[in-house]
VEXPAKOL-174796 format. One record per residue: x, y, z of N, C-alpha, C, O in turn. Coordinates in pm, whole numbers, padded with zeros to 5 digits, always signed. Each point is the difference from the previous one (the first is absolute). Example, Ala and Ser with C-alpha at 12.3 -4.5 7.8 and 13.67 -1.06 7.14 Angstrom:
<vonus>
+01319-00569+00780-00089+00119+00000+00090+00120+00000+00104-00002+00066;-00139+00107-00138+00082+00119+00006-00077+00109+00073+00051+00111+00017;
</vonus>
This chain:
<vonus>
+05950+00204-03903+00044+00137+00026+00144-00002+00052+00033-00070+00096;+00052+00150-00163+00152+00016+00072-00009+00054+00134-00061+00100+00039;+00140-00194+00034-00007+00062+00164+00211+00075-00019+00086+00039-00079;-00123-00070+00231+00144+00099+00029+00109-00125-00053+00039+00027-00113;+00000-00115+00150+00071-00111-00050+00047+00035-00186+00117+00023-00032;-00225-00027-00062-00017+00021-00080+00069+00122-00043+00110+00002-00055;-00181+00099+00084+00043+00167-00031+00168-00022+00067+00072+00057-00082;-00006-00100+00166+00111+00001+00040+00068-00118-00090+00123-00002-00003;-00184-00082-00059+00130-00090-00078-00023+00114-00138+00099+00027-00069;-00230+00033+00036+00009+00036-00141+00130+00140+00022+00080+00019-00091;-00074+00065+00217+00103+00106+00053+00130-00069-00055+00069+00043-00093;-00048-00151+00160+00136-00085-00010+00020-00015-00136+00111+00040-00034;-00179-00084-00056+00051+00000-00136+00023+00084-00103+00032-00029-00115;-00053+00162+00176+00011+00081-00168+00087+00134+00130+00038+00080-00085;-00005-00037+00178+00007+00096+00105+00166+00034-00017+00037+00117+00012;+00066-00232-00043+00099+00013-00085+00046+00056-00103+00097+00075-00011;-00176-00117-00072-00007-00024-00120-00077+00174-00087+00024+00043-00113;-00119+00019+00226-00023+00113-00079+00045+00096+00109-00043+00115+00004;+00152-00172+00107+00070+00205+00081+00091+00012-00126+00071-00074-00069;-00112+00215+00075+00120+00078-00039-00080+00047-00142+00041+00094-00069;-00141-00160+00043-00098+00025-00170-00010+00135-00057-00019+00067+00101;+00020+00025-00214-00038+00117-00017-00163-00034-00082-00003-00088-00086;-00082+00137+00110-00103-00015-00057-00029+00073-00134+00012+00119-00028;-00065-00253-00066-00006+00140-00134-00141-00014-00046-00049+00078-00081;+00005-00145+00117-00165+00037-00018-00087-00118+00084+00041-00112+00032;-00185+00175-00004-00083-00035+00060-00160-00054-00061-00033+00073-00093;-00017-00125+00107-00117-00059-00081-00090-00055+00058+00021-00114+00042;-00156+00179-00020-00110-00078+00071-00089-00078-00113-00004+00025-00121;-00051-00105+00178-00125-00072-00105-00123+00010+00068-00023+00121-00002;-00073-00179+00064-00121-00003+00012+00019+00061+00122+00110-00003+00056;-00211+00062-00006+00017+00086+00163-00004-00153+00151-00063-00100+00033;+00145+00159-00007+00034-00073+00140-00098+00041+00090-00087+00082-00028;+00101-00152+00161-00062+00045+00119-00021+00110+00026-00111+00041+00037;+00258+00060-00057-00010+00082+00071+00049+00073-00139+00048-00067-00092;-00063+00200+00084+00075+00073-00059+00188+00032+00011+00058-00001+00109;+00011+00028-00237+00110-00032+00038+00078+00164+00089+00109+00018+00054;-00211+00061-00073+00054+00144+00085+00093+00119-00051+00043+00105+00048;-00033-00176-00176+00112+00094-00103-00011+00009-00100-00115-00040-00019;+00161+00071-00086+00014+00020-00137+00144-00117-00003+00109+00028+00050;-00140-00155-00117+00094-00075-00063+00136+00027-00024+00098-00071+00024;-00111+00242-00102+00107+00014-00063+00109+00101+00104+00103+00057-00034;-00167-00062+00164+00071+00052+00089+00126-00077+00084+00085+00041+00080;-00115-00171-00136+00077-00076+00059+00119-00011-00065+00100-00024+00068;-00084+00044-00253+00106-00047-00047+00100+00077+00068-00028+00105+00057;+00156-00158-00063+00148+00129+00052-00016-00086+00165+00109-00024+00051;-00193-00007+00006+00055-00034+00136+00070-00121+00032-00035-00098-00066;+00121+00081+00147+00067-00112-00012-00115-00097+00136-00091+00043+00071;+00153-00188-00086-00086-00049+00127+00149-00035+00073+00114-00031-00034;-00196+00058+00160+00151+00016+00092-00052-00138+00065+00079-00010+00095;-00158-00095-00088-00011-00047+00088-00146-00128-00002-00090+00010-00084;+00093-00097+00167-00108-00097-00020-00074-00006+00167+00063-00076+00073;-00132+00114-00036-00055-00044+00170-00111-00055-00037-00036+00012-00117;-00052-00095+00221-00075-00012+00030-00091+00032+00139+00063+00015+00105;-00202-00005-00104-00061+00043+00111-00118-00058+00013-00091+00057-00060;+00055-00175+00133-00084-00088-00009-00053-00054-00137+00065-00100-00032;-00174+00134-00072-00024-00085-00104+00043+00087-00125-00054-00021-00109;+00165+00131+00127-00013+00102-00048+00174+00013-00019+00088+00004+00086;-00079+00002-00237+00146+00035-00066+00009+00119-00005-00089+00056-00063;+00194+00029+00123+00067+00149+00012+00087-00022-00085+00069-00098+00025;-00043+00161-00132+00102+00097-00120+00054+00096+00066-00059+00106+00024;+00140-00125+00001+00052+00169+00107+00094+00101-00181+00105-00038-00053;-00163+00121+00021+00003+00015-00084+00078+00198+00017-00062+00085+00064;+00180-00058-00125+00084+00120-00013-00070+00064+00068+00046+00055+00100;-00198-00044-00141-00088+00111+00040-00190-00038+00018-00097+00033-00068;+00105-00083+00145-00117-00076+00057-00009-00122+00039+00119-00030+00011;-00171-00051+00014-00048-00152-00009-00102-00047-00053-00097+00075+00000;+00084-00185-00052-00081-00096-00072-00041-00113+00087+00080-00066+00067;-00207+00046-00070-00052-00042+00046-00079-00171-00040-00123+00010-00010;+00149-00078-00001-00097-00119-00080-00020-00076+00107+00063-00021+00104;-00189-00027-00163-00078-00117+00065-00080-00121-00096-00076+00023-00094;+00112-00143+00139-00062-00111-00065-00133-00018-00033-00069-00049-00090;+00057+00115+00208-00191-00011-00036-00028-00122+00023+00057-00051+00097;-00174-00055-00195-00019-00131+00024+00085-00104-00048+00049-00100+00052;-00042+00183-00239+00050-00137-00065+00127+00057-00118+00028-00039-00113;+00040+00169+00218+00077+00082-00077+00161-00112+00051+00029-00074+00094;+00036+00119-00219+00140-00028+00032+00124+00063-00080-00022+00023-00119;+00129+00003+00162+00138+00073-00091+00101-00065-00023+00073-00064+00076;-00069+00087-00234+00122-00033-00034+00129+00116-00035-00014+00122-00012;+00076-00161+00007+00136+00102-00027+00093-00074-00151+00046-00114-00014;-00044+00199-00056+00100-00087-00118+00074+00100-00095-00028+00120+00011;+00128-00162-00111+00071+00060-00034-00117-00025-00161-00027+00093-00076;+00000-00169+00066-00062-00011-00141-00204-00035+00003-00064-00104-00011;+00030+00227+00028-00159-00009+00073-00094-00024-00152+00019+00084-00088;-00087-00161+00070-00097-00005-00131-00099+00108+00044-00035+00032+00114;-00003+00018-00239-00114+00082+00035-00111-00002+00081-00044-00110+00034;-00023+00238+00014-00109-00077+00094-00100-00070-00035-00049+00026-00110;+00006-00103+00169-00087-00100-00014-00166+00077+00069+00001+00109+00058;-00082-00160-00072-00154+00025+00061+00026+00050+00147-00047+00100+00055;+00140-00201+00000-00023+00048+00160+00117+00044+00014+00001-00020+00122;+00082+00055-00139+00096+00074+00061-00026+00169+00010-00028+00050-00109;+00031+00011+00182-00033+00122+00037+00100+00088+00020-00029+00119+00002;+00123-00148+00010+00105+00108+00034+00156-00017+00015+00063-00052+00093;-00015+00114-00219+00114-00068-00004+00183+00168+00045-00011+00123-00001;+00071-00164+00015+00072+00053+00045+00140-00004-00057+00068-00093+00045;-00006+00174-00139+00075-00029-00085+00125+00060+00052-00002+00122+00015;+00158-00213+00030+00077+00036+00062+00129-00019-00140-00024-00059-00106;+00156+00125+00140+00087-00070-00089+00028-00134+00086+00082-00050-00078;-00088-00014+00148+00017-00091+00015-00119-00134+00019+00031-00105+00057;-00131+00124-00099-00091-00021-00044-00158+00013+00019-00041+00115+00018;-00019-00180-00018-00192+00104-00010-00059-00125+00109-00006-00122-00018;-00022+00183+00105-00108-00043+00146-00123+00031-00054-00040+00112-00032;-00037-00250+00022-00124+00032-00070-00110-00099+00150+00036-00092+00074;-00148+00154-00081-00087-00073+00095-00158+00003-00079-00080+00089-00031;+00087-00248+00018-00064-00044-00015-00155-00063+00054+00015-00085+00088;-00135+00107-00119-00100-00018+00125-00125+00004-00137-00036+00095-00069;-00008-00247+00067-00090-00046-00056-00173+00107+00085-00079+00042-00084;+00051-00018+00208-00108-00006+00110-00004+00133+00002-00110+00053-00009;+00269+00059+00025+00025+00117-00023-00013+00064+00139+00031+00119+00011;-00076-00195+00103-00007+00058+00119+00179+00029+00054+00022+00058+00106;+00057-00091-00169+00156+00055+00021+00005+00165-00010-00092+00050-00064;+00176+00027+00112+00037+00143-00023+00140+00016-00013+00077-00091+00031;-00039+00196-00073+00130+00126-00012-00064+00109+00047-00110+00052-00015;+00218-00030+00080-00094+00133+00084+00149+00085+00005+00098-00065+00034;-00082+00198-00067+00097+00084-00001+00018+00074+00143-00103-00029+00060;+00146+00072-00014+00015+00094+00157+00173+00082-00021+00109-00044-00035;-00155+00168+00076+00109+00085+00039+00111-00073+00101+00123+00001+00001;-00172-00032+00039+00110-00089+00126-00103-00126+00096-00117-00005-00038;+00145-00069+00126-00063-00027+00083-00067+00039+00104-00105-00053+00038;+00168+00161+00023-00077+00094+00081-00076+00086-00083+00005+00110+00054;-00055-00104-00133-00104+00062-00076-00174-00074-00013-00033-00116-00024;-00042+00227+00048-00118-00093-00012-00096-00068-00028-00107-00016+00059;+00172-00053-00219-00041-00073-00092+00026-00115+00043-00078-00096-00005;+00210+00095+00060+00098-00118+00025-00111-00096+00158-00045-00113+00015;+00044+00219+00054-00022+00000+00129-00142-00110-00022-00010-00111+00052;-00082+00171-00135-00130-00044+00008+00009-00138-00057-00112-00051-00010;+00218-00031-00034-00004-00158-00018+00061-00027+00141-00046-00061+00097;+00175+00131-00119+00130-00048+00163-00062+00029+00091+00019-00090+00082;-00087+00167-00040-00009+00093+00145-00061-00129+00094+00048-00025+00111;-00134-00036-00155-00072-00128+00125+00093-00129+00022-00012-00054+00110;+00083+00011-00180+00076-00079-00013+00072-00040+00113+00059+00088+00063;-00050-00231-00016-00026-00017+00153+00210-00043-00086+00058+00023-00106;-00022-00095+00247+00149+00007+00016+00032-00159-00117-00066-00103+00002;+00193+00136-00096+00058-00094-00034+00046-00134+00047+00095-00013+00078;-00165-00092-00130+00029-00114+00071+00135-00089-00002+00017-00107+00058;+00094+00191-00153+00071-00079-00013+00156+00068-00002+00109-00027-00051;-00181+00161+00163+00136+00134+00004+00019-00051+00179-00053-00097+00054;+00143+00198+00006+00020-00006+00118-00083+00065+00104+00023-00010+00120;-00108+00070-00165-00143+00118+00108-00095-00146-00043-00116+00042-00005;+00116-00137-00016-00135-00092+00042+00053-00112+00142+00046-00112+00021;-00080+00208+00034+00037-00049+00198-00144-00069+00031-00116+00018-00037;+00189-00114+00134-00133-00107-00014-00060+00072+00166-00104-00038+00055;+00180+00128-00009-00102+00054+00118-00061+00089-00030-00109+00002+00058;+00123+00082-00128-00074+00105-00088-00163-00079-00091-00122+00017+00007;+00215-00103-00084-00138-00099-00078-00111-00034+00100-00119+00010-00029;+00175-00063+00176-00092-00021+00066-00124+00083+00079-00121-00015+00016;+00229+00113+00024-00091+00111+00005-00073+00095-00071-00074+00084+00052;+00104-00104-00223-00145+00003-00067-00126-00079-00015-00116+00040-00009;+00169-00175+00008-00111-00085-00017-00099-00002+00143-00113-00048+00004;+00185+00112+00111-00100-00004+00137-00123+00110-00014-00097+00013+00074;+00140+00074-00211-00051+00093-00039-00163-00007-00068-00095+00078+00000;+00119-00224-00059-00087-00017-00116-00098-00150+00035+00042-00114+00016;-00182+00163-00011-00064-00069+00019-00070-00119-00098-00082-00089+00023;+00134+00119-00107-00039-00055-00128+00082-00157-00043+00097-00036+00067;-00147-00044-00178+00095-00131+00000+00105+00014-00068-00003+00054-00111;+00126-00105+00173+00124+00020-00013+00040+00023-00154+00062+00097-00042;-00117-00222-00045+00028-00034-00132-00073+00189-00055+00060+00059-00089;-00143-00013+00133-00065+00107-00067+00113+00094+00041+00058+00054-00094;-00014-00021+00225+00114+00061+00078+00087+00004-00172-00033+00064-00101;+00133-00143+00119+00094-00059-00096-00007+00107-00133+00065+00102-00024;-00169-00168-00047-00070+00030-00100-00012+00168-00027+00014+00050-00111;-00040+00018+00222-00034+00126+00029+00120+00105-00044-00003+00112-00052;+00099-00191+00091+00179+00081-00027+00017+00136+00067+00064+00090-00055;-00116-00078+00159-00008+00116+00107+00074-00052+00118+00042+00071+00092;-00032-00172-00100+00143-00048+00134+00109-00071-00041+00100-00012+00070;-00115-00050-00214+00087-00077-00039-00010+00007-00125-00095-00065-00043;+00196+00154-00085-00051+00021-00101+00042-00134-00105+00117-00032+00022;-00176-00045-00119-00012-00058-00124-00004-00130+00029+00060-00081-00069;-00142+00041+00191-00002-00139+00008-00165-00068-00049-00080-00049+00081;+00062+00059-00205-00090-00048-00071-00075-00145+00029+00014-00081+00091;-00087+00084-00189-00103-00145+00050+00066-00106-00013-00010-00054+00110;+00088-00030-00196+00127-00064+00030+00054-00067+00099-00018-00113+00046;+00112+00233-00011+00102-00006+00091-00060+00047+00137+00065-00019+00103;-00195+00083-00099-00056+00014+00134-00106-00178+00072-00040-00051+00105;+00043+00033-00214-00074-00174+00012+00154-00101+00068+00000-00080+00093;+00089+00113-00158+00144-00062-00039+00023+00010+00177-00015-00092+00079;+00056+00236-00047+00069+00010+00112-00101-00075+00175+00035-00054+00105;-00174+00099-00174-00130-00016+00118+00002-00160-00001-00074-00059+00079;+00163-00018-00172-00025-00148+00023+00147-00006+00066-00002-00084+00090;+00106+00134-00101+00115-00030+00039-00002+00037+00156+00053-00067+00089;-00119+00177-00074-00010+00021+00183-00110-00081+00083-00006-00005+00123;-00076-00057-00213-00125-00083+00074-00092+00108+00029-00044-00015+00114;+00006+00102-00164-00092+00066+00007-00108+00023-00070+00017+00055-00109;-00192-00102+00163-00094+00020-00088-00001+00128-00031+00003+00093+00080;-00007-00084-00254-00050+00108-00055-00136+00133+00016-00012+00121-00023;-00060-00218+00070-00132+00108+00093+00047+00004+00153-00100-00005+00071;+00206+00012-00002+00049+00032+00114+00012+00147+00034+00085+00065-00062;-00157-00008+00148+00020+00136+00011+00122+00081+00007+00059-00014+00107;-00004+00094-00188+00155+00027+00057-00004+00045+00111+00113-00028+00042;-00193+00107+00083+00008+00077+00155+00048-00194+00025+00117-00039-00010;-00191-00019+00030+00031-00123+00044+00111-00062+00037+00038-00046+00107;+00030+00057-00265+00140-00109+00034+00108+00043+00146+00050+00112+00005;-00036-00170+00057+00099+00032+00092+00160+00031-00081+00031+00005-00119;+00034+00009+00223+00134+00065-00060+00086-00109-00078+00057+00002-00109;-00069-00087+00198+00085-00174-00059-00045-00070-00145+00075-00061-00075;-00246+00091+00051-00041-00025-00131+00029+00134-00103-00021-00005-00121;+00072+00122+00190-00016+00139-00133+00177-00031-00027+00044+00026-00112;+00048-00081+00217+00127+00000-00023+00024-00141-00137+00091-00010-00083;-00195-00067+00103+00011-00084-00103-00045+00015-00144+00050-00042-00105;-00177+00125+00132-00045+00061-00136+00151+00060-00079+00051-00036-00106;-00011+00127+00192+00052+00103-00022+00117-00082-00098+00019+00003-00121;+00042-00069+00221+00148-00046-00103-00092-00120-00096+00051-00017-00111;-00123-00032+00126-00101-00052-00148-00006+00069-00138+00003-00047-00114;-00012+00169+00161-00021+00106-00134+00097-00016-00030+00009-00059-00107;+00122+00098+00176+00126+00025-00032+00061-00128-00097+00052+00007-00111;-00073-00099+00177+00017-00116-00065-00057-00039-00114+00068-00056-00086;-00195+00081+00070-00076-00031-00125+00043+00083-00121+00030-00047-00110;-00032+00157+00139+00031+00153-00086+00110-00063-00097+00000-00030-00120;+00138+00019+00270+00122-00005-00074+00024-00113-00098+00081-00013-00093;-00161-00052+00134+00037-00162-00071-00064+00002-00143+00029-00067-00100;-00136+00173+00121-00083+00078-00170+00081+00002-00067+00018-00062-00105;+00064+00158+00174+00076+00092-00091+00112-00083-00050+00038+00042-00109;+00037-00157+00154+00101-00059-00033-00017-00115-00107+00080-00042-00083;-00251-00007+00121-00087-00111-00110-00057+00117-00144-00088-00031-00080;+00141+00124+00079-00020+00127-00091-00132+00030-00004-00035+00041-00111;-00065-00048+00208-00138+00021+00027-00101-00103-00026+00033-00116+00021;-00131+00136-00056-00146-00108-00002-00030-00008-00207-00016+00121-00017;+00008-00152-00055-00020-00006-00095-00175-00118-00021-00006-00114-00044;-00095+00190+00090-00111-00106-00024-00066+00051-00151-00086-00059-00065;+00134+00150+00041-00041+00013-00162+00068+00025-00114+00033-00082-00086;-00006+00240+00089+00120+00053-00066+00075+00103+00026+00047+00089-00072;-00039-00125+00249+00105+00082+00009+00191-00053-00055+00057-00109-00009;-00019+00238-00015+00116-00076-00026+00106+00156+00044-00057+00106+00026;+00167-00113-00025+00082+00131+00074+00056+00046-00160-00023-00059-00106;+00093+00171+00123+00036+00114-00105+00106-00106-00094-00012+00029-00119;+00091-00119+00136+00037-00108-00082-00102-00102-00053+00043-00076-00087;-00133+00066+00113-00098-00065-00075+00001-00149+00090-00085-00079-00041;+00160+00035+00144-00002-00109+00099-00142-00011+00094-00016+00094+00079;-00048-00160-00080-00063-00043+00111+00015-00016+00111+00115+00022+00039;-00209-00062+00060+00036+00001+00161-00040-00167+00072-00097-00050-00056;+00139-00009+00133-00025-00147+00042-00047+00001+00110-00027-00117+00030;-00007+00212+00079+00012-00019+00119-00156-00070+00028-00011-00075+00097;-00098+00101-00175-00136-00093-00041+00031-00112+00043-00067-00055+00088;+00203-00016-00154-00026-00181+00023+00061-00026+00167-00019-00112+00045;+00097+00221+00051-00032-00035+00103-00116+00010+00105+00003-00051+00112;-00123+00137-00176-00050+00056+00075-00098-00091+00078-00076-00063-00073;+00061+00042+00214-00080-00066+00098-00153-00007-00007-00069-00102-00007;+00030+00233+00011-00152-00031-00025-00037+00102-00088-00121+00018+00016;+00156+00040-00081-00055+00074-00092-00042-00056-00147+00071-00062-00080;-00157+00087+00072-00091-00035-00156-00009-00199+00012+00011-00080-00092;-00034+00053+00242+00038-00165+00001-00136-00037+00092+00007-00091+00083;-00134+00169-00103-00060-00073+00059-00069-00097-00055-00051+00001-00112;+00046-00117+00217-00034-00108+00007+00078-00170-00038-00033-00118-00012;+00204+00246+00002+00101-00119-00014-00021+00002+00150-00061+00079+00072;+00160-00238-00038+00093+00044+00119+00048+00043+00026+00086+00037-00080;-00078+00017+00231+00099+00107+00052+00166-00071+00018-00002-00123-00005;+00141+00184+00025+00070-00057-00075+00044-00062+00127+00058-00109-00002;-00086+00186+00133+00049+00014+00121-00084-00155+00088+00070-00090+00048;-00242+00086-00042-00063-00056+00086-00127-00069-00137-00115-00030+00031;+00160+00018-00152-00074-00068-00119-00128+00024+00030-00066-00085-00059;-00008+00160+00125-00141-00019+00014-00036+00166-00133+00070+00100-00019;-00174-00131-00029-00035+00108-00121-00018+00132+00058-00059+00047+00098;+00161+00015-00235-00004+00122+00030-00141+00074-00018-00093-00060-00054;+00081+00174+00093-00192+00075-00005+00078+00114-00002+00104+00046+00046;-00231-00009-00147+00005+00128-00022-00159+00096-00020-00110-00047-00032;+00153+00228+00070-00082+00058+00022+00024+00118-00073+00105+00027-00058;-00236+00060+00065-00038+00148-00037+00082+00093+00118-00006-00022+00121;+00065+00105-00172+00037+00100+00134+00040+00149-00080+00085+00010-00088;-00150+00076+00130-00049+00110-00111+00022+00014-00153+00066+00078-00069;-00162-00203+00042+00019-00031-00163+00148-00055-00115+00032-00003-00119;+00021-00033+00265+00144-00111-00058+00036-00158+00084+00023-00037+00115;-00032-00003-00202-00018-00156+00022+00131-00023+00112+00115+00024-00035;-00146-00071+00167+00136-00024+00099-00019-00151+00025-00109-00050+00025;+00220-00014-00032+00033-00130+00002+00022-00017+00129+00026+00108+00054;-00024-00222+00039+00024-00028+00151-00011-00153+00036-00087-00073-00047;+00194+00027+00143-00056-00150+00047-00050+00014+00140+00076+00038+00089;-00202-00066-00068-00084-00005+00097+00084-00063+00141-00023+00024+00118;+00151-00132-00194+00037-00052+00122+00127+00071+00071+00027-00004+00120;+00036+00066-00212+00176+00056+00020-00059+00117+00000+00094+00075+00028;-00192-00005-00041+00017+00156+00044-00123+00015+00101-00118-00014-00034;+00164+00047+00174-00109+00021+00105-00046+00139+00020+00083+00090+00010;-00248-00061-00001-00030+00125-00007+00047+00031+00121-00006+00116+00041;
</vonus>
């Protein structure tokens, strides 16, 4: 599944490349997640002013609304000047003069979702819960802490939840919980301030270093140039149980934690 790492290198590659676009036609294929909220052909004539992102979620800031997409499980976008026709899974393509943003999603749990603006409340009902950006300047690690004193629940589920900390996926929430020494079934009320200050710049650290290894590529993800992501072959304990750990060589273990496999070394992360 594309986490935030991901959705932010696929932003980085095409976000150039289509400001300034006039749109001349629009094209759905098989129904998405969600409905797209418009009539297709409402879109041609608008220009796209713009590329954001908002946790797992690409914003089109668009003349006259925003666009909305999401990866879903096993969705991904390309951007090109010379697009072959659609194929089985491609669902929705987006035809610019400067060229056609098409998203692709074999599983189909991906969306386009249209909205009048962001403060509108189409928009609201994906954005509105969406805990703080992990990799903007409002993710304050005294603030972080004083959510997690909040939450009684295990941290890794915390994480996962994206109500205090938005797009830190199963991944990079395994990634960062080994980099601070923290067991994954550790209650977040628990951690004291000295272990949430370490979580905290963990994420930060893990995130950014995603985004610069151009994300996780364990299947087929690949970004809107068609490149892959490497940051997999550094990763510590994720998808490695029962190698050695890289830190204290004793085997990595792994567990169930609301139906996603979390990786951990029993010895480097203390509950």
């Amino acid at each position: 599944m594309p986490e935030l790492p991901e959705v932010e290198v696929t932003r980085l590659s095409f976000a150039d490349r289509i400001q300034g676009a006039h749109i001349s036609h629009a094209q759905l294929g098989k129904p998405l997640r969600w409905p797209l909220g418009c009539e297709p052909q409402s879109l041609v004539d608008q220009q796209v002013l713009g590329v954001r992102r908002r946790g797992k979620y690409l914003l089109l800031d668009l003349s006259a609304g925003l666009l909305l997409m999401h990866l879903g499980m096993s969705g991904s976008v390309t951007f090109s000047i010379h697009t072959p026709p659609a194929g089985k899974h491609d669902h929705f393509d987006l035809v610019t003069n400067l060229g056609t943003l098409r998203l692709h999603d074999p599983r189909r749990f991906g969306a386009v979702v249209f909205a009048p603006s962001q403060e509108h409340a189409s928009a609201q009902k994906l954005l509105g819960r969406l805990g703080v950006e992990p990799l903007g300047d409002f993710f304050n690690a005294v603030l972080f802490h004083q959510a997690l004193k909040l939450r009684k629940t295990a941290i890794k589920q915390v994480l996962l939840a994206g109500e205090v900390v938005v797009g830190v996926g199963n991944i990079y929430a395994s990634e960062a919980l080994f980099l601070a020494g923290i067991r994954p079934t550790t209650r977040a009320m628990r951690l004291s301030r000295p272990r949430s200050d370490r979580l905290h710049a963990a994420i930060c650290d893990v995130l950014a270093r995603a985004v610069a290894k151009g994300g996780s590529t364990l299947k087929d993800f690949s970004n809107a140039q068609g490149e892959s992501g490497y940051f997999q072959l550094e990763a510590m304990v994720y998808d490695r149980a029962g190698l050695p750990c890289k830190i204290c060589s004793n085997p990595i273990k792994s567990m169930r934690q609301g139906q996603r496999s979390t990786f951990f070394c029993a010895i480097c992360q203390k509950p």
